[in-house]
ZAMARGU-4260 file (C-alpha; in steps of 0.2 Angstrom, whole numbers, plus 5000, padded with zeros to 4 digits):
<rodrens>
0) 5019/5194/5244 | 5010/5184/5233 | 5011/5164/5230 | 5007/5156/5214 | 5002/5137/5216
5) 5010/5124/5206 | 4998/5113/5195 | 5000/5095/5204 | 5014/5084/5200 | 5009/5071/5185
10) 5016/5052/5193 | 5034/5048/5186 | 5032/5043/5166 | 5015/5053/5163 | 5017/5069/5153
15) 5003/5085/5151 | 5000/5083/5131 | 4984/5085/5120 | 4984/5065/5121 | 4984/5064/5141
20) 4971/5077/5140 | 4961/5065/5128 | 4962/5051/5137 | 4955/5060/5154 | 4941/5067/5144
25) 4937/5050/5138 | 4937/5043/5156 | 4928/5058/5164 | 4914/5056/5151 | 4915/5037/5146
30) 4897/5034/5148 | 4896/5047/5135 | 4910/5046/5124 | 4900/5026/5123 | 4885/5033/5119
35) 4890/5041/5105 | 4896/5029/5098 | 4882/5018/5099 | 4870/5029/5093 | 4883/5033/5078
40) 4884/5016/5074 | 4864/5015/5076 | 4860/5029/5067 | 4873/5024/5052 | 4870/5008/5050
45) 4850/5013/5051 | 4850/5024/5038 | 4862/5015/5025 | 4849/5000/5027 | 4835/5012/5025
50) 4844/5019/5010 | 4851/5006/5005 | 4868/5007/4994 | 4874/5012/4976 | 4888/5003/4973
55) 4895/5007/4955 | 4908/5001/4945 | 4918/5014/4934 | 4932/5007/4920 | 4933/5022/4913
60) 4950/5027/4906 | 4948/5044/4896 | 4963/5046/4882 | 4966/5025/4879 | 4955/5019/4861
65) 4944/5011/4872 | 4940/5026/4880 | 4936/5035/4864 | 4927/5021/4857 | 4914/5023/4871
70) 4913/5039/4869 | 4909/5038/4847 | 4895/5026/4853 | 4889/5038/4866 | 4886/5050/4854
75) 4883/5043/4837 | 4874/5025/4844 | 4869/5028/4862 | 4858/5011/4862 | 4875/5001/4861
80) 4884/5011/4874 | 4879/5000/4887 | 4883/4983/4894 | 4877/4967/4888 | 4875/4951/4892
85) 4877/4933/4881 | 4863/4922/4883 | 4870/4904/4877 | 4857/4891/4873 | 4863/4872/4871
90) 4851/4858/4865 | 4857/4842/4861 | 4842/4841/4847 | 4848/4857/4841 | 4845/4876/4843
95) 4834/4876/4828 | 4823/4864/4835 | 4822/4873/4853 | 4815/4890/4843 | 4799/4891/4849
100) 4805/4891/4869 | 4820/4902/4863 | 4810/4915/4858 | 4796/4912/4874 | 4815/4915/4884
105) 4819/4931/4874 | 4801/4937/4875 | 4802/4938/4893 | 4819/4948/4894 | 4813/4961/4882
110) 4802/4963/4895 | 4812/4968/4909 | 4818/4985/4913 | 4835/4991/4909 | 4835/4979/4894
115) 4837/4989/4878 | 4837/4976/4862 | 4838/4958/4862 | 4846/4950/4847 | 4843/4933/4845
120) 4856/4917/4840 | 4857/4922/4820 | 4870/4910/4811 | 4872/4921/4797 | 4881/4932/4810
125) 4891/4916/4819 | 4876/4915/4834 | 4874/4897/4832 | 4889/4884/4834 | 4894/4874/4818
130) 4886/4857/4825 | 4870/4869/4828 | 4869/4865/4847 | 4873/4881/4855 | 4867/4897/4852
135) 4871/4914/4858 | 4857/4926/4861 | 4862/4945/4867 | 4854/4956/4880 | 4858/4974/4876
140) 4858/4983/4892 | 4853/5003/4892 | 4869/5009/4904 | 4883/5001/4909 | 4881/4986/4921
145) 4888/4994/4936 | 4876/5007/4936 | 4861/4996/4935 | 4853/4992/4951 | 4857/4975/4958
150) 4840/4970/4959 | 4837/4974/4941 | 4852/4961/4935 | 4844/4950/4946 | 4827/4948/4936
155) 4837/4946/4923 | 4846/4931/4927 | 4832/4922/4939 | 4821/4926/4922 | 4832/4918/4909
160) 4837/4903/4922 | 4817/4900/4925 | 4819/4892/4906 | 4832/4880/4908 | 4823/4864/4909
165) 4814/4849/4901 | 4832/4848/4886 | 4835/4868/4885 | 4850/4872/4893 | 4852/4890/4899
170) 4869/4901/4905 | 4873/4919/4907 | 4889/4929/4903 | 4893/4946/4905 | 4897/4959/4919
175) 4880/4962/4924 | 4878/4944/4929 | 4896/4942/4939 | 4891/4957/4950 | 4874/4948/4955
180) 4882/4931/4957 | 4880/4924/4976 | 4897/4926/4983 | 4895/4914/4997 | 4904/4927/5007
185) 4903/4929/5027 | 4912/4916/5032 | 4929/4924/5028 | 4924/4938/5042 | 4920/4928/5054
190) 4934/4915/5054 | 4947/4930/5056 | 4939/4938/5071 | 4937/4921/5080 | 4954/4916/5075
195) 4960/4933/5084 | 4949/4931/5097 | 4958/4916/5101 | 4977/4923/5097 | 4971/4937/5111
200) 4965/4925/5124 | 4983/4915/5124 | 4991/4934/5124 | 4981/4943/5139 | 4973/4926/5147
205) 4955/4935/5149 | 4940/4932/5138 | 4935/4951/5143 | 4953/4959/5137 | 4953/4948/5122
210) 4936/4955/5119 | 4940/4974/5120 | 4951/4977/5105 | 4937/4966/5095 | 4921/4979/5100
215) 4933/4993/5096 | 4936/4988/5078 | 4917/4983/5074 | 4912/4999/5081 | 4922/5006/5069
220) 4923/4993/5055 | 4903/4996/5056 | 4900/5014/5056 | 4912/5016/5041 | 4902/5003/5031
225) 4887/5012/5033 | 4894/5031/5029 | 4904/5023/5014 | 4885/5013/5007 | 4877/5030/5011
230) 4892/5040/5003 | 4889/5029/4986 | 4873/5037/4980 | 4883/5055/4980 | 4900/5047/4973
235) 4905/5033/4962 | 4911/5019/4973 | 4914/5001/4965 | 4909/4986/4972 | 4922/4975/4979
240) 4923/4991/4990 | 4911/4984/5004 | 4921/4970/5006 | 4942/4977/5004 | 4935/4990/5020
245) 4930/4974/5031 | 4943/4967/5027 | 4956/4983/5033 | 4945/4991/5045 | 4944/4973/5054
250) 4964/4970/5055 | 4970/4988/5058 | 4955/4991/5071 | 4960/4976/5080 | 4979/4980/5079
255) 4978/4998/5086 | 4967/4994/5099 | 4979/4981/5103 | 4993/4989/5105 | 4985/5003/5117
260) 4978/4991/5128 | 4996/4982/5129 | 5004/4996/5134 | 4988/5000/5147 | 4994/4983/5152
265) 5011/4986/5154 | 5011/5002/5164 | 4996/4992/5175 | 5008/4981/5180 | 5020/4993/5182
270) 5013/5001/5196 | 5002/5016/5191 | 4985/5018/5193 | 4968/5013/5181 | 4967/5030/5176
275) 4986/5033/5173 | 4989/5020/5165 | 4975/5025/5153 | 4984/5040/5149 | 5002/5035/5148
280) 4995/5022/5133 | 4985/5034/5124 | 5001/5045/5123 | 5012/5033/5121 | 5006/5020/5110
285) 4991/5031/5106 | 5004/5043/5096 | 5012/5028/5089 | 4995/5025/5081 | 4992/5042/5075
290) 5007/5041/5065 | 5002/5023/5059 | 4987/5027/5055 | 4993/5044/5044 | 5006/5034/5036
295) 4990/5021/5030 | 4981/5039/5024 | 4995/5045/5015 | 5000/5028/5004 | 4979/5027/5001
300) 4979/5044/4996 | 4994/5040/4984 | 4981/5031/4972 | 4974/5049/4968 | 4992/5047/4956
305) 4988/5034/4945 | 4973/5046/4941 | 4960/5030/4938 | 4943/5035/4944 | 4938/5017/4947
310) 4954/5015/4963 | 4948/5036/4968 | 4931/5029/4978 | 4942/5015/4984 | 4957/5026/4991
315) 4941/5039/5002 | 4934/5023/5008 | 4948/5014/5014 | 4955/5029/5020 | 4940/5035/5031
320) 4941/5015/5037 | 4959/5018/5043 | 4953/5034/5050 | 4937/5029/5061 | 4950/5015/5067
325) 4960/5027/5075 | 4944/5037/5082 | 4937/5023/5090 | 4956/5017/5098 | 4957/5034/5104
330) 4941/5037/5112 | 4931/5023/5113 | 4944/5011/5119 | 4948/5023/5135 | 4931/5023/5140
335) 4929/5005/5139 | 4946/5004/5151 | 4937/5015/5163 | 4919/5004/5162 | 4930/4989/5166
340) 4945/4994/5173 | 4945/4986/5190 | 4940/4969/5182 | 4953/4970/5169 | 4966/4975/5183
345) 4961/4959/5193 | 4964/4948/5176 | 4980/4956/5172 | 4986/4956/5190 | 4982/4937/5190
350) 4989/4931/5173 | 5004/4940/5176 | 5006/4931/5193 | 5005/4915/5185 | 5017/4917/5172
355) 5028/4921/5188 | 5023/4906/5198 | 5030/4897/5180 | 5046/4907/5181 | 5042/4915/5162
360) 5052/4934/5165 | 5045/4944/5150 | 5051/4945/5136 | 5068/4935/5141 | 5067/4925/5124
365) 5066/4941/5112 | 5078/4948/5125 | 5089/4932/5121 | 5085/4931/5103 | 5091/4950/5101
370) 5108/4947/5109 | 5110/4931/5096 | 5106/4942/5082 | 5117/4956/5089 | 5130/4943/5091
375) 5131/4939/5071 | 5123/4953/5063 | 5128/4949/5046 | 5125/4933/5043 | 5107/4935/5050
380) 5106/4951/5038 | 5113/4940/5022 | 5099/4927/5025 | 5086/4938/5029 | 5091/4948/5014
385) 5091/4933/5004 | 5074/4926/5007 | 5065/4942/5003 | 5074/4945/4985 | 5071/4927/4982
390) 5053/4930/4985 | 5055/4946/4974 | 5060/4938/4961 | 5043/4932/4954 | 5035/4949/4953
395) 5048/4957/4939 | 5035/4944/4927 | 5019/4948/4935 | 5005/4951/4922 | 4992/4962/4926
400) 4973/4961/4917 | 4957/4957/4923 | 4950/4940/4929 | 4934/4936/4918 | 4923/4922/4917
405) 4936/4909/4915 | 4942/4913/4934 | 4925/4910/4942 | 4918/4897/4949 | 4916/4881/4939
410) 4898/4880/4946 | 4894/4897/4942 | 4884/4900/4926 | 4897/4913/4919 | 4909/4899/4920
415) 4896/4887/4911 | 4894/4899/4897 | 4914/4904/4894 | 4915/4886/4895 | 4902/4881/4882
420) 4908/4896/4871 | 4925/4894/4872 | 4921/4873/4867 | 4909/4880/4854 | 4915/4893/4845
425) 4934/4894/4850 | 4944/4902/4864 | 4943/4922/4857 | 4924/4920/4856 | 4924/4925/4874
430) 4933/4941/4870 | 4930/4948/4855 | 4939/4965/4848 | 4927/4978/4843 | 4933/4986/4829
435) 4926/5006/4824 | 4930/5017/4808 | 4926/5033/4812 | 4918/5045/4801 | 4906/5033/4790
440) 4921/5029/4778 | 4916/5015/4770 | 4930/5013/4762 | 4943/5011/4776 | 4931/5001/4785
445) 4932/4987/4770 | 4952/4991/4770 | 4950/4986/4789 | 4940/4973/4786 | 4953/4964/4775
450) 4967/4967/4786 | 4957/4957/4798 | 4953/4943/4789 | 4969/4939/4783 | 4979/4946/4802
455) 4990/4931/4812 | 4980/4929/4829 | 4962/4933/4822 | 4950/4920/4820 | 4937/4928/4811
460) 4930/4943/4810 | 4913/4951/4804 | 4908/4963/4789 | 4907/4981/4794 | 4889/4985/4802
465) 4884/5005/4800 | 4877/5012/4816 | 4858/5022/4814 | 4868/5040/4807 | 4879/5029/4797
470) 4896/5038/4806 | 4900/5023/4814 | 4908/5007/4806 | 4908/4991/4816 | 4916/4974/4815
475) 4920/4961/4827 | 4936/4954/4829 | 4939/4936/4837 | 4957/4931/4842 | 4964/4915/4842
480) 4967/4915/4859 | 4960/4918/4876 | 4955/4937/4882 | 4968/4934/4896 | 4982/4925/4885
485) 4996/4938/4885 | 4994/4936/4865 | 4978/4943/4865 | 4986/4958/4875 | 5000/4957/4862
490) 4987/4958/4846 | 4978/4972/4854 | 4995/4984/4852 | 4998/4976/4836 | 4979/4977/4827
495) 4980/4997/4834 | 4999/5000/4826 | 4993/4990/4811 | 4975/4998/4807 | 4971/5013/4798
500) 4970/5031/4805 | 4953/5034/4812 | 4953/5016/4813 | 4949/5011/4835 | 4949/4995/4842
505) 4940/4995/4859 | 4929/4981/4869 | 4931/4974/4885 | 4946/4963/4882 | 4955/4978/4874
510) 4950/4987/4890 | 4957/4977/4902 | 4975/4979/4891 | 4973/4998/4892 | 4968/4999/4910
515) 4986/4984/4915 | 4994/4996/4903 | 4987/5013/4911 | 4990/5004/4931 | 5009/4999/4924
520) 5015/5016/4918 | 5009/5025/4933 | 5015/5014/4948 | 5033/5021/4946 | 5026/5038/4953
525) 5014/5031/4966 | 5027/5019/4973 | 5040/5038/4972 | 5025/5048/4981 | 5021/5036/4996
530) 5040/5031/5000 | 5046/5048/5000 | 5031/5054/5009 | 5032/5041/5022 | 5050/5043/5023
535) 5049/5061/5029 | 5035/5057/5040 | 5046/5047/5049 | 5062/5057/5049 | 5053/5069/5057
540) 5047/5058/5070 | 5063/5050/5074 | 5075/5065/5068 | 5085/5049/5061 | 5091/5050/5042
545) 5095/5030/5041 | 5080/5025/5050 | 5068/5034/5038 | 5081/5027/5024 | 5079/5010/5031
550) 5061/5008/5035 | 5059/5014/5017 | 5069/5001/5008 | 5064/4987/5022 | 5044/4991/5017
555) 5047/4988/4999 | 5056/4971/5002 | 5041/4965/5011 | 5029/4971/4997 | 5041/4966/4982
560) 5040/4947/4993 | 5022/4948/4995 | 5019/4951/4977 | 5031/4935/4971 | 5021/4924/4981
565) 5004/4931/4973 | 5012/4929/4956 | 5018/4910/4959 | 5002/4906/4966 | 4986/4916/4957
570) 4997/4920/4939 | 5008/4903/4939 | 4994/4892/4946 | 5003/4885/4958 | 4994/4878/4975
575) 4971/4879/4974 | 4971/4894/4961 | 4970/4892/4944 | 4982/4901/4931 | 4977/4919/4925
580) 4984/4936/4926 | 4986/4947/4943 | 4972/4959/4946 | 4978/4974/4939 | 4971/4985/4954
585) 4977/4972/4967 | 4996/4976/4969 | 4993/4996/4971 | 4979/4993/4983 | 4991/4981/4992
590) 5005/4993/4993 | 4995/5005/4999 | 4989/4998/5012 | 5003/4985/5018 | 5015/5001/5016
595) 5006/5011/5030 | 5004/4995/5040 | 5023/4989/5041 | 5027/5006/5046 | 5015/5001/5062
600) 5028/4990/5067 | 5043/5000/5064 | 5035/5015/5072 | 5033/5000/5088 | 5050/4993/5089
605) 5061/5008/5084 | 5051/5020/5097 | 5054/5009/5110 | 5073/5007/5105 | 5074/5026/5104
610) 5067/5028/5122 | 5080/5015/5131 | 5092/5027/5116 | 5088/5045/5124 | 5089/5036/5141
615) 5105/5025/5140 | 5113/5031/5126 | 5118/5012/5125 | 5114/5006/5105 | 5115/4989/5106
620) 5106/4989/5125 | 5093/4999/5117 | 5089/4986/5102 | 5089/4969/5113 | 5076/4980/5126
625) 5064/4987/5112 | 5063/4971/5106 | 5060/4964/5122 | 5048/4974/5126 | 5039/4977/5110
630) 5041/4958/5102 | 5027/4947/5109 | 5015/4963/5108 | 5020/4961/5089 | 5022/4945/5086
635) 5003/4945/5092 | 4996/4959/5082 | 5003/4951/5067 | 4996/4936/5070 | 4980/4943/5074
640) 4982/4953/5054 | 4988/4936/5048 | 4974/4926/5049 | 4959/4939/5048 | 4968/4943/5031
645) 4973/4923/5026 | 4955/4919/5030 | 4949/4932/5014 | 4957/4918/5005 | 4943/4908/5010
650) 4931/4918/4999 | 4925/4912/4983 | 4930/4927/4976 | 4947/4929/4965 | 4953/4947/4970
655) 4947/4945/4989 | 4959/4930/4988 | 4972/4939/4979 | 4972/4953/4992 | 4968/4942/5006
660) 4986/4930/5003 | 4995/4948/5000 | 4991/4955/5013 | 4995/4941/5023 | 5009/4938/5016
665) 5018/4955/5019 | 5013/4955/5037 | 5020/4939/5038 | 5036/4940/5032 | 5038/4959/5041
670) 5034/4954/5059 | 5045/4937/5056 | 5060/4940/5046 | 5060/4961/5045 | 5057/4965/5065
675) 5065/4949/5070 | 5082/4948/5059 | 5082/4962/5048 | 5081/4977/5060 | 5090/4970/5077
680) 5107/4967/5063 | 5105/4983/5054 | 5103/4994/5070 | 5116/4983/5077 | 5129/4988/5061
685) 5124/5006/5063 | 5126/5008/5082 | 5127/5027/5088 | 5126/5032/5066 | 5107/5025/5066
690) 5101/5039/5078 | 5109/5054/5068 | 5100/5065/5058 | 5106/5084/5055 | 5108/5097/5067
695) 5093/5109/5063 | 5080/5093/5064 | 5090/5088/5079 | 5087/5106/5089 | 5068/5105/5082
700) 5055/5098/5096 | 5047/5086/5082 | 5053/5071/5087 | 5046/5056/5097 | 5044/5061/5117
705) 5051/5048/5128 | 5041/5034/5132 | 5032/5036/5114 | 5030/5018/5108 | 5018/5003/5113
</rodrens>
C-alpha cells in the first residue's frame, strides 16, 4: 500500500493563492527582489537624465474650424503655421523714440533658432498704442511652441529681457514663453510627503514603519518619471504631465502601501508569524489593491473616449504611474517587511502595548460611531445626502476654457504684457479671432471684412492680407471682451454661424472654445464608460447588485461635490484665486483619477463587512465591525492623500491648483461623510438585500475570498 503525503497545513487565516505565493517569493529573494529595484530606478532615472525629456504639448482638434484653419496654413503658408510670441515695448518718451534699441532688440531675435520672422511694432497695422507708448513686436516661431526645445524658448526670452533697461520696458506673451516661465515648483512635493510622514508617525508610532510606505511610493513615483521622460521622444506627451504623475504616483503609492503594511500589522498582532503575516496582507489587502488599482487603470483609460490626443499621453502616463505603484506594493514592500521584520514587530508590539496601558481598545469609537449611525440611518443619510448635492450644485454652471496670461502670476512677464495690452489696446487685443477665406476669393473676403467691421462684440478688425500663393485670405478680429469672457466664447459661435461659406474663424481663443466644446460634448460617454465599467468590476467582486449600484452613485456624489467647490473657488473667485473659467482638461482627469481612488475605500470597508457577512451572516454586526476595523486605517490613508494633494495648491501654477483642491476635495468628503455616514445608513437600510446579487454570479468562484480586505 502506498501513502501520499499531505502538503503542510497553512496556519488558520492563510490561504495557498497566486498572492501568498508572491509574497514568499518576495521574502525568499528579498535581497533581490530590492536590487532590482534599485538598479531600475538607477538605470531609469540615469538614462532619462542622459536623455533628457521631450515634453510636447498637442491642441490639436481634427474636424473643429480651428483645426482646419491650421491645416490651410500648413499647406498654403507654412511660415505662419507655427506659434508666435508678442514682444510689447513701453517707453514713456514713446516707442518712436526708442527705435533704434527696438530694432538692436529685434535684430538679436531674428537671430536665434526656431525664429522664423519678426515683424516689428507698425501703427498702420494697430502695432503701436494710440498714446504711442507701447508697441507690440511679433516673433514668428517655425513650429508650434510645444515642439520647440525648452532651451530654445529660453534664449528667446533671457534675449529679449537683456534689453529692458535704461527707459525701454520689455515683456513677452505667448505659449512659448508660459512653458519656459520658472514655476517655483518643488515645494509642493515636499510639504505632502512630510506632511504624511507625520500622519504615519501618530498612526503606527515608529519613525521606521512611517518611513516604509513613503520608500515604496518614491521607488515607484521615480521609476515611472523617468520611463514617462524617456517615453516622450517616441510619443507626444504634454507638459504638465511630469508634475499630475508626482502628484498621483505620490498619494496612491503611499496609500497602497499603507494599507498592506496595516493589515501586516494587524495579523502581527494577531498572533501569526513575520512571514505569515506577510502573506495574509498581500492576499488580503494586496488583492484589495489589485482591484484598486485596475479600477484607477480603467477610468484613465476612459480618456481614450473623448478621442483628444492632447489627454491620450496623459491617460498611458498616469496609468503606468498607478500601475508601477501596485508593482512596488506588491513586491518591494514584502521584501522591505522581511529586511526589517523583527524591528518592525518590536515597534508594533510596543505601541500596541501602550495604547493598552491607556485602555484605547481598537477601534471602539468607529465601533461606537457605527452603532449610532445604525441607530438613525436616515437621518444621517438625509444630511449626508444633502451636503453633497449642495456642493453639487455649483458644477451644473462650470465653464470650461483655458487659463491664459491673465491667470498667471502678476509678477510674471506674461502677466505684465496681457496687462499692458489689455490697458493699451483694449481687453480683445489679447485674443484676437483669426479670420480665413479660403480659396483666394477676394470678394467674400471684403464681404467678410464688412461683416466685421460693423458685427456687435468686435472692436476692430484688419483688411484681408493674402498669403504668398494668394489662396489664403486673412484678417484679424478683436472682440470687445476678454479671450476668457463667456461672450468671447458666445461671438466665436456667432461670427462662424454669421460668416460666409468658406469663410473659417480659427486662433487660439477660438481654440480654446472648440476644445471646452469638443471636452463638453464627449464627457457624457466617458462618465457612461468608467461607471459602468467599474460597476461590473465590482459586482463581480462582491457578486452584490446594490453594492456595485451604490458605490456607482456614491462615486459621482463625491466627484459632482469636488467639482462645485473648484467651481466656487477658481471660476467664481472666491477664496486666493482669481475668477476665470475651469481648465477644460481638469474635471475628466479628476474623475478619472478620483473615480478609481474612492473605489479604494469601498473595496476596504465593504470587503471587510462582507467577511464578518460570510462569517456571521449578521448585516448590521458585520457593518459596525468593518468599520471598526477598517476606519482609522482609512481615515489615515485619506489623510495622508489630503494633504499631499492640498499641498499642489501651493504651486504657483493654476491647473496644479485646480487638481490639487479636487483632488482633495473628493478624498475628503469620501473618507468623512461617504464611508462614515453614507455607507454604515445605507448598508444598514438594506440589511441581508445588500449582499444579493443573482444566482449564476452567486454559484461563480469570482467573488472576494474571506478575509479579502485591509
Amino acid at each position: 500500500m502506498t501513502t501520499t503525503e499531505s502538503p503542510p497545513a497553512a496556519p488558520r487565516g492563510e490561504r495557498h493563492t497566486r498572492m501568498t505565493r508572491l509574497a514568499g517569493w518576495s521574502q525568499r529573494h528579498h535581497w533581490a527582489a530590492i536590487a532590482l529595484w534599485v538598479v531600475a530606478l538607477a538605470a531609469i532615472i540615469g538614462g532619462s537624465a542622459a536623455a533628457g525629456s521631450d515634453y510636447r504639448n498637442d491642441f490639436s482638434l481634427p474636424g473643429t474650424e480651428s483645426g482646419q484653419l491650421l491645416d490651410a496654413y500648413a499647406k498654403h503658408n507654412p511660415q505662419q503655421r507655427g506659434d508666435s510670441i508678442t514682444v510689447v515695448v513701453q517707453s514713456a518718451d514713446g516707442v518712436e523714440a526708442q527705435s533704434a534699441r527696438i530694432d538692436a532688440l529685434l535684430a538679436d531675435l531674428r537671430g536665434l533658432a526656431h525664429v522664423a520672422a519678426v515683424q516689428p511694432p507698425d501703427p498702420r497695422t494697430g502695432g503701436v498704442s494710440p498714446d504711442g507708448t507701447v508697441g507690440l513686436a511679433t516673433v514668428v516661431l517655425d513650429d508650434a511652441a510645444g515642439y520647440i526645445p525648452a532651451e530654445d524658448k529660453r534664449a528667446i526670452l533671457d534675449t529679449a529681457l537683456a534689453h529692458d533697461h535704461d527707459g525701454l520696458r520689455v515683456e513677452l506673451s505667448g505659449d512659448a514663453i508660459r512653458e519656459v516661465q520658472e514655476s517655483g515648483g518643488g515645494a509642493s512635493e515636499g510639504a505632502g510627503m512630510l506632511a504624511a510622514l507625520i500622519i504615519l508617525l501618530f498612526l503606527f508610532g515608529s519613525l521606521l514603519a512611517a518611513s516604509l510606505p513613503l520608500i515604496t511610493a518614491v521607488f515607484a513615483v521615480g521609476t515611472t518619471f523617468g520611463l514617462v521622460a524617456l517615453a516622450s521622444h517616441v510619443m507626444t506627451i504634454p507638459d504638465y504631465t511630469a508634475p499630475m504623475l508626482i502628484l498621483v504616483g505620490l498619494g496612491v503609492g503611499i496609500d497602497y502601501a499603507l494599507l498592506v503594511f496595516a493589515r501586516y500589522r494587524s495579523e502581527l498582532l494577531g498572533g501569526v508569524t513575520r512571514e505569515v503575516a506577510g502573506r495574509i496582507a498581500l492576499d488580503t489587502a494586496g488583492r484589495s489593491v489589485l482591484f484598486a488599482g485596475a479600477t484607477v487603470v480603467i477610468a484613465l483609460l476612459g480618456l481614450y473616449t473623448l478621442g483628444l490626443g492632447s489627454l491620450e499621453g496623459v491617460a498611458l502616463s498616469v496609468t503606468l504611474t498607478v500601475l508601477m505603484t501596485m508593482l512596488a506594493s506588491l513586491t518591494l514592500l514584502p521584501s522591505l517587511l522581511t529586511i526589517f521584520g523583527r524591528r518592525l514587530e518590536r515597534s508594533i508590539r510596543k505601541h500596541a502595548a501602550r495604547n493598552e496601558r491607556r485602555g484605547r481598545v481598537p477601534g471602539r469609537r468607529w465601533r461606537s460611531w457605527a452603532g449610532l449611525v445604525q441607530r438613525r440611518p436616515v437621518p444621517a443619510l438625509l444630511i449626508a445626502v444633502a451636503v453633497l448635492a449642495v456642493l453639487c450644485a455649483p458644477a451644473l454652471g462650470m465653464r470650461l476654457g483655458l487659463a491664459d496670461e491673465g491667470n498667471d502670476a502678476p509678477s510674471s512677464t506674461t502677466r505684465q504684457a496681457y496687462d499692458l495690452i489689455a490697458s493699451s489696446f483694449g481687453p480683445g487685443a489679447n485674443g484676437p479671432l483669426v479670420v480665413v477665406t479660403l480659396g483666394g476669393d477676394e470678394q467674400k473676403a471684403q464681404t467678410a471684412y464688412g461683416v466685421l467691421r460693423g458685427y456687435a462684440g468686435v472692436a476692430g478688425a484688419t483688411a484681408p492680407q493674402p498669403s504668398p500663393d494668394g489662396q489664403l485670405l486673412t484678417s484679424l478680429a478683436f472682440p470687445a471682451t476678454a479671450p476668457q469672457d463667456s461672450e468671447t466664447a458666445d461671438l466665436v459661435e456667432k461670427l462662424r454661424d454669421d460668416l460666409p461659406d468658406g469663410v473659417l474663424v480659427g486662433g487660439p481663443t477660438a481654440a480654446t472654445v472648440d476644445f471646452a466644446s469638443a471636452v463638453d460634448k464627449r464627457f457624457p460617454l466617458f462618465i457612461g464608460a468608467v461607471v459602468g465599467l467599474s460597476a461590473l468590476l465590482l459586482l463581480l467582486v462582491f457578486r452584490s447588485v446594490a453594492i456595485a449600484i451604490k458605490a456607482a452613485i456614491l462615486n459621482l456624489l463625491s466627484i459632482g461635490a469636488s467639482l462645485g467647490v473648484m467651481v466656487l473657488v477658481f471660476q467664481n473667485g472666491w477664496l486666493w484665486a482669481e475668477p476665470g473659467p475651469i481648465e477644460a482638461f481638469v474635471p475628466v482627469i479628476i474623475f478619472a483619477v478620483v473615480f478609481g481612488l474612492s473605489m479604494d475605500y469601498e473595496v476596504f470597508l465593504v470587503s471587510r463587512m462582507h467577511e464578518e457577512w460570510t462569517r456571521t451572516r449578521d448585516a448590521g454586526h458585520a457593518v459596525r465591525e468593518g468599520l471598526a476595523t477598517t476606519g482609522s486605517v482609512i481615515t489615515a490613508a485619506a489623510a495622508i492623500m489630503i494633504v499631499v494633494f492640498g499641498a499642489f495648491v501651493l504651486s504657483p501654477d493654476r491647473m496644479l491648483q485646480m487638481m490639487g483642491l479636487g483632488m482633495a476635495t473628493a478624498v475628503l468628503l469620501d473618507a468623512l461623510v461617504i464611508r462614515c455616514l453614507i455607507v454604515p445608513a445605507v448598508m444598514r437600510l438594506l440589511g441581508e438585500k445588500a449582499w444579493w446579487g443573482p444566482r449564476r454570479l452567486q454559484r461563480t468562484p469570482a467573488g472576494p475570498a474571506p478575509g479579502w480586505g485591509p
